[in-house]
N, C-alpha and C positions, 0 to 999 in steps of 0.2 A: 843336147848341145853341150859341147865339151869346151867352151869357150871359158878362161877367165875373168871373173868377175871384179870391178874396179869401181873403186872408193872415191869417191870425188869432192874435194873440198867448191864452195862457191863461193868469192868474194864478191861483195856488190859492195861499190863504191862511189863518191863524191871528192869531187876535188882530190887528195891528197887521205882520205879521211875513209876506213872502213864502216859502213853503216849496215845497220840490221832495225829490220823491221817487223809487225806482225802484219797480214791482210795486206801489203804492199800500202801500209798505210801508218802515222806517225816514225817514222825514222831516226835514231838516233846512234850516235858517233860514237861508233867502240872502242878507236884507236888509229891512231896512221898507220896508214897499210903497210908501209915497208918495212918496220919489225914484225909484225903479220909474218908476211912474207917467208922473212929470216923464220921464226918461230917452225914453220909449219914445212919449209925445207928439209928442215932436219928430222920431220916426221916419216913415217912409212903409210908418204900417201900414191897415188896413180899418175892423177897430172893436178891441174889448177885451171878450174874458171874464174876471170876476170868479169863482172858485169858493170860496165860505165853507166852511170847514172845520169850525168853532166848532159848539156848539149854539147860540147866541145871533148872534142879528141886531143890529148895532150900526148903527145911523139914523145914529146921527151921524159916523161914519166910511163909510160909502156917501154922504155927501154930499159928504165931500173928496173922497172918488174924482170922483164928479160935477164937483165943482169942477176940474177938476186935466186932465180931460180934453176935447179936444177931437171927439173921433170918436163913433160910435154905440156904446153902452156894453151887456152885457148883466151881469144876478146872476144867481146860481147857490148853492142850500145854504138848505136845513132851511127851503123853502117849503110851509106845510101849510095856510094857512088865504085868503082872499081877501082879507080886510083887510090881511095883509101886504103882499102883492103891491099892494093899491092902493097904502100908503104907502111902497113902493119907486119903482111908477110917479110916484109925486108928487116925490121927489126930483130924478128926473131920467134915469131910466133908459131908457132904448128898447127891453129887451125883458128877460124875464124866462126864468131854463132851470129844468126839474120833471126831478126825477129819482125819486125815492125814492115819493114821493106818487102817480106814474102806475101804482105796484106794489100800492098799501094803499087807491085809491080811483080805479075807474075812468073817472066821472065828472068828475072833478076838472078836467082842462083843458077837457072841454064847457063847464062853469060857466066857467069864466076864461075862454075864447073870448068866450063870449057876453056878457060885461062891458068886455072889453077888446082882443077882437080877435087875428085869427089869428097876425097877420103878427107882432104883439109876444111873440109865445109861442116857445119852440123845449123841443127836450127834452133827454135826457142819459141816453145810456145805456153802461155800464161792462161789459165782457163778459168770458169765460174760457174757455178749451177744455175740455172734462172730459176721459175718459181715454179716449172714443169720438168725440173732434175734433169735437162738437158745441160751437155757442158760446153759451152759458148766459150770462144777465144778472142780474148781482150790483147790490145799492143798498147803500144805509148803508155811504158811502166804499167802494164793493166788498169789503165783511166780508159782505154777505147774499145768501143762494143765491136768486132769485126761483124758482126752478122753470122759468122760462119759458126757450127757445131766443132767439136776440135776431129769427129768421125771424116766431116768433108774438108777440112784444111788439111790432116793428114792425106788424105788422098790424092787431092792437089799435087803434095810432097813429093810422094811415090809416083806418080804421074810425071813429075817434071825429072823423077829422075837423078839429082843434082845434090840431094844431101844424104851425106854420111849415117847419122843419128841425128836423134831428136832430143833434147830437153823438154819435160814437161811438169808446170810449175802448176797446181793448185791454190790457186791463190788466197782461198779461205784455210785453206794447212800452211800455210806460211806462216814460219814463226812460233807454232802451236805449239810443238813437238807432241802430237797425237798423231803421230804418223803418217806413212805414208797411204793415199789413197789406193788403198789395193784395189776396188772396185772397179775404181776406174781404169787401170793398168789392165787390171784381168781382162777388162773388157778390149783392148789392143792388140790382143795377145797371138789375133791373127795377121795383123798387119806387115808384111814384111818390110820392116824398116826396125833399125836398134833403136830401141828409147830406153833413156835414162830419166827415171822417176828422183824429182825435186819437190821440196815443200813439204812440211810437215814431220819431219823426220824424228825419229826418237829411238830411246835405246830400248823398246819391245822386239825380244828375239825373235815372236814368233810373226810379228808385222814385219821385219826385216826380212827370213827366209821367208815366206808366203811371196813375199812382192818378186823379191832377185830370183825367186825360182820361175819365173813369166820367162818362156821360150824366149819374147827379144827384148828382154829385159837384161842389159848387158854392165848392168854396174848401178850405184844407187850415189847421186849426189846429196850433201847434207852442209851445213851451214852452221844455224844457230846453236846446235848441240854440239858445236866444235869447240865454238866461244862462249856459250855460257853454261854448258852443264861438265865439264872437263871432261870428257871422253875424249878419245883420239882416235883417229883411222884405224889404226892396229886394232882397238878393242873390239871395232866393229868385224872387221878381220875374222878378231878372233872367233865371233860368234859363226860367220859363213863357216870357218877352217873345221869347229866342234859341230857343224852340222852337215861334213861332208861337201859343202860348198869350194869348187874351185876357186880361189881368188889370186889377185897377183901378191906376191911378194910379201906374204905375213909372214911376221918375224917371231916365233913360238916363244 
């Protein structure tokens, strides 16, 4: 697959207020997002995920994010109805992630497909091992047990047809920076749907090419090692570029 590969920063957020956490568990305030924002514009990144935290959607701060950035933008957090989603689309969004709602209504991204299109949809799914190394998919900020394996939620996915990619968060690699679960990835790696591996991310070359080399494995999201180890998209970049890895837009 000749496809290039794309770097993805993830914000998760509160109110006004960039937060980072380890195990989706103690949270603490790194900074207001919107010099974030600015900061990370001027980098040589791909696009930008938004993750709302909050119960509440605030329009009018999705529209400074909108303003403020230059690249393909997605939101994410406490999408439940289609009129939301329109008037996120109308701000200025280019694609929209379902987490929680692909658990309590399976329909849900058919309908929003068929309004708005495949390509602008992706999903989000939060996983955990139980005490038999199965990987169980958690919603509601991964506080809720869905019952399902992430083998048959994915299928579901594919079944229904309606999303783009996937996001796939590790919830015990969150924050760690012992990277990324290649095990787990490998083991996807027949699934025909894009997924983008999240959680855990660190600056180990040979865990970075191992992972982004997975057939639909189309770009690797990273987070905490944006903001607290100084590394930057480029460097990662650079490691795909020195390993033959297509990627977008490294700058030598």
């Amino acid at each position: 697959m000749d496809t290039k590969k794309r770097i993805i920063p993830i914000f998760t957020y509160k109110n006004n207020v960039l937060v980072k956490s380890i195990n989706y568990e103690n949270y603490r305030n790194v900074n207001s997002i919107l010099p974030i924002i600015k900061l990370f514009n001027k980098r040589n990144i791909d696009e930008m995920i938004f993750l709302n935290l909050d119960n509440n959607i605030n329009l009018n701060l999705l529209e400074n994010f909108v303003n403020e950035t230059d690249y393909p933008i997605t939101y994410g957090g406490g999408i439940d109805n289609i009129d939301t989603m329109r008037k996120i689309y109308s701000i200025g969004f280019d694609k929209i992630c379902l987490n929680s709602i692909l658990y309590k209504d399976n329909d849900f991204s058919r309908k929003a497909c068929e309004i708005f299109g495949k390509q602008s949809i992706i999903g989000s799914i939060d996983i955990k091992k139980d005490i038999n190394n199965n990987y169980n998919c958690y919603y509601n900020n991964g506080k809720t047990n869905s019952n399902l394996n992430i083998y048959q939620h994915i299928e579901n996915i594919i079944e229904n047809d309606s999303i783009a990619e996937i996001v796939i968060t590790n919830i015990e690699k969150e924050g760690t920076f012992n990277g990324f679960d290649y095990e787990l990835y490998d083991s996807l790696k027949d699934y025909n749907i894009r997924i983008l591996p999240n959680g855990g991310g660190s600056y180990n070359e040979n865990n970075i090419i191992d992972t982004i080399k997975i057939d639909n494995v189309y770009g690797l999201c990273f987070s905490s090692i944006f903001f607290f180890k100084q590394y930057t998209p480029n460097d990662i970049k650079k490691i795909l570029y020195n390993n033959s890895i297509n990627c977008v837009n490294y700058i030598v």
